[in-house]
C-alpha positions as CSV (number, residue, x, y, z in Angstrom):
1,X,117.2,92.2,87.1
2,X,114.8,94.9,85.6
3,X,113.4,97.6,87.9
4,X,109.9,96.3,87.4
5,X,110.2,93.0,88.9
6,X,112.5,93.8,91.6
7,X,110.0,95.5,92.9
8,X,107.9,92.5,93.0
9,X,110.7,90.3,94.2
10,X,111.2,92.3,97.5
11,X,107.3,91.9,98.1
12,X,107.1,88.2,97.5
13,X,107.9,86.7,94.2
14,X,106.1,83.7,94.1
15,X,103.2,82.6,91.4
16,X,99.3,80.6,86.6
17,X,97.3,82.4,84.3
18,X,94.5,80.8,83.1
19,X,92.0,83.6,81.4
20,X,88.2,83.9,83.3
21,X,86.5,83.0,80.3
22,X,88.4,79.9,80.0
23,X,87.6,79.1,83.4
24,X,83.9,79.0,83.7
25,X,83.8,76.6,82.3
26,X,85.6,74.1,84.8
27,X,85.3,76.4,88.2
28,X,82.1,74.2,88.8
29,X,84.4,71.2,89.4
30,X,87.2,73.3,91.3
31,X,88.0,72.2,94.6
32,X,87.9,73.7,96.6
33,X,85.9,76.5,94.8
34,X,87.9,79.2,93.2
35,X,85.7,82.1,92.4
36,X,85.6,85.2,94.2
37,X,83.2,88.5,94.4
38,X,84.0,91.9,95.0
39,X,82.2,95.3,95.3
40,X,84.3,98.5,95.3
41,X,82.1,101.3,96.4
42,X,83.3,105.2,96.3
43,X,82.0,108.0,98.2
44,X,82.1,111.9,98.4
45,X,84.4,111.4,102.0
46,X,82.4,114.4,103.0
47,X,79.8,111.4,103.7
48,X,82.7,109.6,105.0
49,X,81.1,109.3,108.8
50,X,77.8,108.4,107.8
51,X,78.3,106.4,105.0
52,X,80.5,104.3,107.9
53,X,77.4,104.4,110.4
54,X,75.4,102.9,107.9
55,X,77.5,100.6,106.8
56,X,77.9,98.8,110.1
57,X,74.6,98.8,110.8
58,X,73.7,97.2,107.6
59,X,76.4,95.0,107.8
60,X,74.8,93.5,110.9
61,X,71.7,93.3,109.2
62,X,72.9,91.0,107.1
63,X,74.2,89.0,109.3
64,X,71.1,88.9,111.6
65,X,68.8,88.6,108.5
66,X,69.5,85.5,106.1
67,X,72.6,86.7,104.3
68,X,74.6,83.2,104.8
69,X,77.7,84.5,103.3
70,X,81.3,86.0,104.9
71,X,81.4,89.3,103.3
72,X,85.2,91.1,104.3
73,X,85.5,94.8,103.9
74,X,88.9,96.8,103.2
75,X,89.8,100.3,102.9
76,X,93.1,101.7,101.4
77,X,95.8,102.8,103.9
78,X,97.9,104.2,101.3
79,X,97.1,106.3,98.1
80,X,94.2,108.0,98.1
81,X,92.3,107.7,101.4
82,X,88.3,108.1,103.2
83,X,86.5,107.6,99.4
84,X,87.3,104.1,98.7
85,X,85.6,100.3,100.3
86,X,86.0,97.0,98.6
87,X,83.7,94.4,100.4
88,X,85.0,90.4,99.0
89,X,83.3,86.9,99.1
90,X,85.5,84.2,98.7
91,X,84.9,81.3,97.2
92,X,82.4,79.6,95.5
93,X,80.9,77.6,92.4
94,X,78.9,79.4,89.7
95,X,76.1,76.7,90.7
96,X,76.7,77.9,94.6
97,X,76.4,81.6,93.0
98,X,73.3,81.0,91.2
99,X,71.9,79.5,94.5
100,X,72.7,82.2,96.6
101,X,71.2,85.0,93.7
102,X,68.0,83.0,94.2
103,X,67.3,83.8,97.6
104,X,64.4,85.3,98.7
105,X,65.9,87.4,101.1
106,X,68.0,89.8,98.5
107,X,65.0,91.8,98.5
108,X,65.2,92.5,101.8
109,X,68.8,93.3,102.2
110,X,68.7,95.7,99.3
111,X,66.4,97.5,100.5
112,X,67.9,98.1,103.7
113,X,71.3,98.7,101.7
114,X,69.5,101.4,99.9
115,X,68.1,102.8,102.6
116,X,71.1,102.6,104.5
117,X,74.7,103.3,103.1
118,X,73.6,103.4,99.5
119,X,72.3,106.5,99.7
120,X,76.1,108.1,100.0
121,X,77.8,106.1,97.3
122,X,78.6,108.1,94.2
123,X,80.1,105.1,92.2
124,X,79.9,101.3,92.2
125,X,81.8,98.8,90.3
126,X,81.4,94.5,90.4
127,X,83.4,91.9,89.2
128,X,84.3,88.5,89.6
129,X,87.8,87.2,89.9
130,X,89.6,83.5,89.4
131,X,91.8,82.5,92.8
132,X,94.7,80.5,91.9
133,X,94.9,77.7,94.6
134,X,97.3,75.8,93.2
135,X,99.8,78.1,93.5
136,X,99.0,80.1,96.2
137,X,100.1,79.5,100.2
138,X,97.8,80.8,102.4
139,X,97.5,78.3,105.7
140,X,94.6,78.5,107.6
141,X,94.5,81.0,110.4
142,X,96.5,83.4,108.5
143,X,96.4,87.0,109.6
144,X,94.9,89.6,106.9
145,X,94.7,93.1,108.9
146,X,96.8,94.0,106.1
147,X,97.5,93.2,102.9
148,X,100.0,94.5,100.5
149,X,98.7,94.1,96.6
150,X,100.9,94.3,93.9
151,X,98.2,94.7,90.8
152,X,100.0,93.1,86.9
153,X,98.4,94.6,84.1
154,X,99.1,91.8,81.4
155,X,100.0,92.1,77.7
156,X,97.0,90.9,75.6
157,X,97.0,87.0,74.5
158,X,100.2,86.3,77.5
159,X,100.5,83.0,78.7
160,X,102.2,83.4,81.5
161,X,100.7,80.3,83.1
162,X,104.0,78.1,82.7
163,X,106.5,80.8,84.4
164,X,104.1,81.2,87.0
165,X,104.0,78.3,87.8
166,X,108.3,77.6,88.2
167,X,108.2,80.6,90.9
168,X,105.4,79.3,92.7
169,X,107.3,75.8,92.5
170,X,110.9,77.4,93.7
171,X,109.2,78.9,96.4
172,X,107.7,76.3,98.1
173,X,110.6,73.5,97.4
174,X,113.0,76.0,99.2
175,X,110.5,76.7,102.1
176,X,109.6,80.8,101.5
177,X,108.5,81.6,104.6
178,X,105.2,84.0,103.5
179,X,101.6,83.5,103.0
180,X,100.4,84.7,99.6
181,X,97.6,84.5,97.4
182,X,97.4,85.3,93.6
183,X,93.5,85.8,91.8
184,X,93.2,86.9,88.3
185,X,90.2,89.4,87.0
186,X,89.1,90.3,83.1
187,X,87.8,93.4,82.7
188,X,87.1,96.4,79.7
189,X,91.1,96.8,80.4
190,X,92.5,93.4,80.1
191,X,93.5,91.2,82.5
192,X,94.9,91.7,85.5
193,X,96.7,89.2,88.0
194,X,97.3,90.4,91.5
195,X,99.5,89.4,94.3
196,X,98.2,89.6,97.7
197,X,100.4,89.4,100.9
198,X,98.4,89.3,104.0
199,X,100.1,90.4,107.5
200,X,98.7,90.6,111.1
201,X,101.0,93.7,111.5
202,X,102.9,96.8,110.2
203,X,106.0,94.5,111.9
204,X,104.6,91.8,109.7
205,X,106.1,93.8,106.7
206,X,109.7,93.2,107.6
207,X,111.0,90.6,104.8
208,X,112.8,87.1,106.3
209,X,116.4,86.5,106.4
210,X,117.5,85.0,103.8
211,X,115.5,87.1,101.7
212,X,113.4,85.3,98.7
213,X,116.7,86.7,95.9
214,X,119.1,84.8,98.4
215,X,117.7,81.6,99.0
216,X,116.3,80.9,95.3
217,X,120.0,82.1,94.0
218,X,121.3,79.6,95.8
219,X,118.7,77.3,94.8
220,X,119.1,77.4,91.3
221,X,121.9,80.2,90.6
222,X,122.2,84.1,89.9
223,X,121.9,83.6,86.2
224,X,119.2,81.4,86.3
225,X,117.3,83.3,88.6
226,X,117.8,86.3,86.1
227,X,116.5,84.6,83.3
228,X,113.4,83.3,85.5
229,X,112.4,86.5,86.6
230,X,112.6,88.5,82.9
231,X,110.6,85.8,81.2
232,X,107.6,86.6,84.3
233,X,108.3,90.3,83.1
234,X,107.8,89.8,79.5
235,X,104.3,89.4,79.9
236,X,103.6,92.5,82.4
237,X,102.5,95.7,80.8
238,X,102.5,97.8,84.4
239,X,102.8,97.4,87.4
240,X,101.0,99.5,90.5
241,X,101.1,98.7,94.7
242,X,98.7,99.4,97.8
243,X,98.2,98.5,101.2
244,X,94.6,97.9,102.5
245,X,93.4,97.5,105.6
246,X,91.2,94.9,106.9
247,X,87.3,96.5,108.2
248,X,86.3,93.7,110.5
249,X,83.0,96.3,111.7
250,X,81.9,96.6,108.2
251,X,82.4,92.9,107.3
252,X,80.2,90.2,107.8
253,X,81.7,87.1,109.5
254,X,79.6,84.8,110.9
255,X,80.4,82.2,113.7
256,X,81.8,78.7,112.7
């Protein structure tokens, strides 16, 4: 088994790729709703306190002042650290989207956004990103304090869609006991698929017995397992790992 994915293997190893253009076009009849949001703000972390301040506050503005959405903040916990906040809504339709862009209140909230913790950031980037349901576990009340992301950079034109979608498949005949979620992003680099396994704890990190290598090699053999894993591979161009850390006083969650 190649370096690479046995990396990915000791994380998880469970997974379709379908491109984002592609899937504009039908994420309006998805269900449930498979389109996700996310802001990734960096700061000077000289501003690190008072960027925080401000973005608490604001984050109960929004909650106190028309913003209907969950909005769920993360920071790194490893690499580089104090510069770096990614704020995610998940999901929705594009006609949901449109809906929500409408609102009369944005004006509002920006303001007090620029007012607020804008004023610190040095650098923001948006984009959307495709969630792949199908093939994802992810039973409600799962605990995300943390989650450990292991980001694919593709090869261009791969279709890695149908070998996805046997490890996903293996996983969940045989009963892998993890939560997981994969989502897909285009952007000016290609596309990238990402792996995202959520934990309540650092002791959440400590991999089941059997491990996933043992129980699929038993399932459907060493060899077979091999081959499975190095046809996944053949469409990954790198391959790069972080754990973030859930910011429940920067997020907005609102009551059920």
């Amino acid at each position: 088994m190649n370096k690479r994915f046995y990396t990915l293997c000791l994380l998880l190893a469970v997974i379709p790729f379908v491109l984002l253009t592609t899937q504009a076009a039908t994420a309006a009849d998805e269900k449930p709703p498979a389109m996700a949001e996310m802001w990734h703000f960096k700061i000077d972390p000289a501003a690190q306190k008072n960027f925080e301040s401000a973005l608490a506050a604001h984050a109960k503005f929004r909650k106190e002042n028309g913003d209907p959405r969950h909005w769920f903040t993360y920071t790194p916990h490893t690499g580089v650290l104090g510069r770096d906040y990614y704020i995610r809504h998940c999901c929705f339709k594009w006609s949901d989207h449109q809906k929500y862009n409408e609102l009369k209140v944005h004006e509002e909230l920006g303001s007090d956004w620029a007012n607020g913790p804008g004023q610190y950031v040095k650098k923001t980037r948006h984009f959307y990103s495709w969630v792949d349901h199908e093939n994802n576990n992810w039973p409600e009340g799962t605990k995300a304090n943390l989650l450990r992301l292991t980001h694919h950079k593709l090869k261009p034109n791969s279709d890695i869609g149908p070998v996805v979608k046997e490890i996903s498949d293996l996983a969940k005949k045989m009963g892998w006991k993890r939560a997981w979620g994969w989502s897909y992003e285009r952007n000016m680099d290609g596309v990238h698929l990402t792996l995202a396994m959520p934990s309540e704890n650092f002791a959440g990190f400590e991999p089941p017995k059997p491990g996933f290598e043992e129980m699929a090699a038993k399932e459907i053999g060493k060899d077979e397992l091999k081959e499975l894993f190095s046809r996944f591979d053949e469409h990954v161009e790198s391959l790069s790992f972080q754990i973030m850390k859930f910011r429940p006083e920067f997020s907005v969650i609102h009551d059920k």
